[in-house]
C-alpha positions in Angstrom: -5.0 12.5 5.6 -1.7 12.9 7.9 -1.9 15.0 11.3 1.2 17.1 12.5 1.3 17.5 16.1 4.1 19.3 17.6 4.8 19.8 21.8 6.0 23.0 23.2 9.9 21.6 22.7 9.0 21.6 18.9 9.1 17.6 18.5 6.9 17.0 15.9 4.5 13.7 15.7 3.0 12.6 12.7 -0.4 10.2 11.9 -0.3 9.1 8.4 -4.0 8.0 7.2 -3.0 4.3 7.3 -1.9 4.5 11.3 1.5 4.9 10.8 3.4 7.1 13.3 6.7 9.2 12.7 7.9 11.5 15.3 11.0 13.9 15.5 12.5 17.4 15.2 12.0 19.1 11.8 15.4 19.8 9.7 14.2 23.4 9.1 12.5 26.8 10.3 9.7 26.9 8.4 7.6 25.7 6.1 5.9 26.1 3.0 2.6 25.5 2.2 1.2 25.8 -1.7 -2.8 25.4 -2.4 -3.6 26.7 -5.6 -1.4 29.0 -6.9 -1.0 30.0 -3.8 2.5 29.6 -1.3 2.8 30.8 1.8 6.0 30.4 4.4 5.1 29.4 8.1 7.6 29.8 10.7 7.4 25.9 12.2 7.6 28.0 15.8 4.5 28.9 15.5 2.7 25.5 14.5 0.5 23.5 16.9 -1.3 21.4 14.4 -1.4 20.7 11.1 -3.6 18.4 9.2 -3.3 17.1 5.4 -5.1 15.7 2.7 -3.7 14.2 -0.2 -5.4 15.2 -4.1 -5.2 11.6 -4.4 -4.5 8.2 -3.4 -1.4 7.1 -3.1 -0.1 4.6 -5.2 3.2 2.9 -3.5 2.2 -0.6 -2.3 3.6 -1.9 1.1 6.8 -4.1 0.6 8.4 -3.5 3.8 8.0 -2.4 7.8 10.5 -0.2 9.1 11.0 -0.5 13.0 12.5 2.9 14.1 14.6 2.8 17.3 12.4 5.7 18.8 9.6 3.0 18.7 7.8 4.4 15.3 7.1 2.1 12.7 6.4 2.6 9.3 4.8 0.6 6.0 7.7 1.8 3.1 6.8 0.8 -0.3 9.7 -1.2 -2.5 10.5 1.9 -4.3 13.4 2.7 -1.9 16.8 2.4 -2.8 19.2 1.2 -4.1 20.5 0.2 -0.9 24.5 0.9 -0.6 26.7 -1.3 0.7 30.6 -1.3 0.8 31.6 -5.0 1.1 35.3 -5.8 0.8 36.4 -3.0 -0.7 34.2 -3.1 -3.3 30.4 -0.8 -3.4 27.0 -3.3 -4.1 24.2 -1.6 -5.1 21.2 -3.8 -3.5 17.5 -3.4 -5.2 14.5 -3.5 -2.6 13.6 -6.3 -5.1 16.4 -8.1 -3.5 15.9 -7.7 0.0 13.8 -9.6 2.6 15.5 -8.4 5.4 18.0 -5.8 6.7 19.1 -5.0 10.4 21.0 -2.2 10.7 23.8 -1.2 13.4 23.0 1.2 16.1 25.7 3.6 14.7 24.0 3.6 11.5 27.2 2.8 9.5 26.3 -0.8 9.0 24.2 -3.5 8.0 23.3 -6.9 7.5 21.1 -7.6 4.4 19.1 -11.2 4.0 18.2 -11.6 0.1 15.0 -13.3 -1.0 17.5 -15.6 -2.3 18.3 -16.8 1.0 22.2 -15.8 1.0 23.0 -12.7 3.2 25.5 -9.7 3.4 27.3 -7.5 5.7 29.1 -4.2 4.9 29.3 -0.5 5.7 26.6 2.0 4.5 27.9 4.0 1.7 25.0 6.5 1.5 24.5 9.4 4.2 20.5 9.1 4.2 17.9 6.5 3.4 15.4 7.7 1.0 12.0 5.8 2.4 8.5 6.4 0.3 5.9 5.5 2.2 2.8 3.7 1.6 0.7 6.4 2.6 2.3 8.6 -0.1 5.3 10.8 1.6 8.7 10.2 1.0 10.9 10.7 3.8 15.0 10.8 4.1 15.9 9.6 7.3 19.1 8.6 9.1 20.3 5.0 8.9 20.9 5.2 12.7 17.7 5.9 13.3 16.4 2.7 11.9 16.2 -0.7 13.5 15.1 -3.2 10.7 13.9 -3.3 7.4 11.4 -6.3 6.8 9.4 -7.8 4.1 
């Protein structure tokens, strides 16, 4: 189950069934809801509250807590990725697998991985978005500035 609830400027807060909170402005006008065979198209101006409930459980384990810089926080499974980095010239693609840590730059252009292996890495982001699924079962694309860490 996941709750919507938007304010009358149109930010929108979210309550994913495990207690996880996401909350921000949506990237489009409307939206479009299928049950069934059936799709219908809902202006997001004229939403309140919307609740959810998934056909089944999700599957993704936790592997990682994202710590927004609004103050949300989120469980993300390890299916994320690969993480992009640009490191001397040179692109690394870094595998959640890999990763036990990652703090990334206010400007969202940056970060600083720790591996499971103990050795670390710094570079520029080479990707636009980070492509997040979450343990309750959404996946969500969200802006590397927006994020403050990435732990295991």
């Amino acid at each position: 189950m996941a709750s919507i609830l938007f304010d009358d400027r149109g930010l929108g807060r979210v309550v994913l069934a495990n207690g996880d909170t996401v909350s921000g402005y949506l990237e489009t006008t409307e939206l479009h809801l299928s049950a069934g065979t059936r799709t219908d198209s809902v202006p997001t101006e004229r939403l309140a509250e919307l609740s959810l409930r998934r056909a089944t459980p999700p599957t993704a384990s936790t592997n990682f807590r994202a710590a927004m810089r609004n103050g949300d926080s989120l469980s993300v499974g390890g299916g994320f990725g690969p993480l992009r980095l640009r490191v001397a010239g040179r692109t690394m693609d870094l595998e959640a697998g890999q990763i036990d840590r990652v703090e990334f730059a206010e400007t969202g252009n940056k970060a600083q991985v720790v591996l499971r292996s103990g050795d670390s890495v710094s570079g520029d982001l080479a990707g636009d978005r980070l492509a997040f699924a979450l343990a309750a079962g959404p996946r969500l694309s969200v802006d590397p500035s927006t994020v403050r860490t990435l732990t295991r």
